[in-house]
N, C-alpha and C positions, 0 to 999 in steps of 0.2 A: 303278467298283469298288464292289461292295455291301460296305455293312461291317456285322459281326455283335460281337454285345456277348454276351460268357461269363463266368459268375459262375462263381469259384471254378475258373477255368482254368489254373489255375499245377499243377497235381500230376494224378495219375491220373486219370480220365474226363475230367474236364475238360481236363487238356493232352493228352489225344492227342487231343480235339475242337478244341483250339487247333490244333493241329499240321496236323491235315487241311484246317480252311481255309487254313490260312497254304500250304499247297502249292498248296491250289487258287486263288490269287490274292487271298482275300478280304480286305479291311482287318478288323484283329482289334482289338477292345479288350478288357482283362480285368480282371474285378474280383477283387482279390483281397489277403490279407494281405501274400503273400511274393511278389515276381516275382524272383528271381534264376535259375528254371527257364526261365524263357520269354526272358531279358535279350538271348539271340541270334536271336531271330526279326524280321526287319526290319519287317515291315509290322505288326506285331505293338505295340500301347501297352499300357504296363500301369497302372493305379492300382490303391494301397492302399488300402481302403477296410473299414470294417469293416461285415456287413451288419445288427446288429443296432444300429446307426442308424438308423431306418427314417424318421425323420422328413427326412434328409437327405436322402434319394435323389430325391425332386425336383426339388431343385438340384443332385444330382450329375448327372443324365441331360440337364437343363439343359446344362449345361458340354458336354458329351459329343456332343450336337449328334444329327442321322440317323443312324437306325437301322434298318434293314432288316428283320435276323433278332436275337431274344432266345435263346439257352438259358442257364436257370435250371438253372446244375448243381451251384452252394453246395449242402453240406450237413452236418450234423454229426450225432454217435451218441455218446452217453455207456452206461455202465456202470453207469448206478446200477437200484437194483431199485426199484419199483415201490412200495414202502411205505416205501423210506427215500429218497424223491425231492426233492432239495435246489429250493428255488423259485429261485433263482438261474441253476439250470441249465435247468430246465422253463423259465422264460420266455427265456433264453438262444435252446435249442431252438425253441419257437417261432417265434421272432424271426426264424434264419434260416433255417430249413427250411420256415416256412409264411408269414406276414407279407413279410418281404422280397420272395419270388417274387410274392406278390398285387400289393406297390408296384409291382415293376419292370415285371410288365405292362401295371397301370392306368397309370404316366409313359412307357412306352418308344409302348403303342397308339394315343396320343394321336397320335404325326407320323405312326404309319403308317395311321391313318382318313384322315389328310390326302392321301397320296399313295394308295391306296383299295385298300393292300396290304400283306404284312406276314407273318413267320412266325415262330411263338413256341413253343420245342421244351422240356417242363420232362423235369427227371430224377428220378423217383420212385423205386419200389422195390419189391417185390416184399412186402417187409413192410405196407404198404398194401392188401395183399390179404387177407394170412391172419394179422398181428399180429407183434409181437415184441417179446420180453424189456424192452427200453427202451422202453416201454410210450409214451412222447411221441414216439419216433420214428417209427413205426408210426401214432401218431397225424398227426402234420405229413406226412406220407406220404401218407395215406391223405387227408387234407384236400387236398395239392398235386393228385392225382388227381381230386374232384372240382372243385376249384378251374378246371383245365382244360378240363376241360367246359361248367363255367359260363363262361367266358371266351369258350370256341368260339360256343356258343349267345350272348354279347352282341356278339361282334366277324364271326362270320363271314362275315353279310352287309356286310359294310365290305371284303371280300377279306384277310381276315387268318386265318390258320391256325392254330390252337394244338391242337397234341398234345405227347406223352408218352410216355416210357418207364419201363418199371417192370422192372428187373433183380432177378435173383435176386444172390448172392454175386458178388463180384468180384474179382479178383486187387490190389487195393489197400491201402493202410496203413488203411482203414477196417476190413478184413478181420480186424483182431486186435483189433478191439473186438466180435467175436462171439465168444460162447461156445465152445469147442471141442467140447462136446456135438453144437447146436445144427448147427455145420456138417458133423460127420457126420451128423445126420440127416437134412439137406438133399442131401447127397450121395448119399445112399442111393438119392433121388428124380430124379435126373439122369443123363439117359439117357445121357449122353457121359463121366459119372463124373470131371467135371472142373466148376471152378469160371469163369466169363466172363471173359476177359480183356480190358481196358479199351479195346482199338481195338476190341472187337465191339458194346460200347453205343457210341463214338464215333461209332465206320460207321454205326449209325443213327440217333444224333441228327442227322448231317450229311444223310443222307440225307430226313429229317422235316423238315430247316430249308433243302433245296436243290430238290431234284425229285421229293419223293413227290407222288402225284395231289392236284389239290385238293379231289378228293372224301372225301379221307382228313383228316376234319377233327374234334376232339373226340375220337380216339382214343387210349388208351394201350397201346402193344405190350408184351407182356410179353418179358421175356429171359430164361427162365430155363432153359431146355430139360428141358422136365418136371415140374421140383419142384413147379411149380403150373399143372397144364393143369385149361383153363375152355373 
């Protein structure tokens, strides 16, 4: 049984990315603050963990033992603007939205060079393309995306696959820390006139971290349908 490790899998994208392996037999571990969403999934472990630790996660991956597949789906969005940006919360951000992900792939790739395979699915955003309002969000976005690529180009030749997805708006409680402006105007640009709903990024992180080709490697798919065609 291959077991895959999910930051930030207890709530929206990340538990319906729990969810799908847990059906499809996989052993789950999850990082995360709260696990009383996931408490019924049998195969399923949860730890609390907080990821702007960063110096811990070493020894936390330690403990944790083989790992097969990573996705890096922690992430967080503040509300402050741009010239009244508290440092508290800027390095907060940082921390886990771009730091963390770099740790867990540099501690997680270590066993999977050993066994000469390995696949590491992160979750971006669509704000990483074209910016946005939380100006560090946007930033740690846009770094996890090339981050990924750099990671692909260090590990690939070791059999280890890291891509990415990068969604446009999504039907999650992250969804009410956008503007309301902002997501009609993203709307406007969406040929389906509707916002993704969290098992449509799921379906493809699973699909990135199970049996996409492995020629498909360093890539970040966008999810946005429309709002940003490149």
């Amino acid at each position: 049984m291959e077991h895959v490790l999910i930051t930030g899998g207890n709530k929206g994208i990340g538990l319906e990315t729990t969810k799908l392996f847990f059906k499809n037999g996989y052993k789950v571990t999850v990082i995360a603050r709260d696990m009383s969403l996931i408490k019924n999934l049998e195969n399923c472990f949860g730890i609390e963990f907080n990821l702007e630790n960063i110096r811990e996660i070493p020894e936390l991956i330690s403990k944790i033992g083989d790992i097969d597949i990573l996705v890096n789906n922690a992430g967080i969005m503040n509300t402050c603007k741009y010239n009244h940006y508290p440092n508290d919360k800027k390095n907060n951000i940082i921390k886990i939205n771009l730091e963390a992900p770099i740790e867990l792939m540099t501690c997680v790739s270590e066993g999977m060079q050993k066994k000469g395979k390995g696949r590491i699915v992160n979750n971006t955003s669509i704000a990483g393309h074209i910016g946005h309002p939380d100006i560090w969000y946007g930033i740690t976005k846009a770094g996890l995306i090339n981050a990924t690529k750099s990671f692909a180009l260090l590990l690939g030749s070791k059999g280890i696959l890291v891509n990415a997805v990068a969604a446009g708006i999504v039907e999650t409680d992250m969804k009410n820390n956008i503007l309301e402006e902002r997501q009609k105007k993203i709307l406007e640009s969406v040929i389906s006139k509707r916002f993704a709903k969290p098992i449509e990024i799921a379906e493809t992180i699973f699909w990135l971290s199970t049996v996409s080709p492995e020629y498909i490697n360093g890539v970040c798919i966008d999810i946005n349908n429309g709002a940003f065609l490149r």
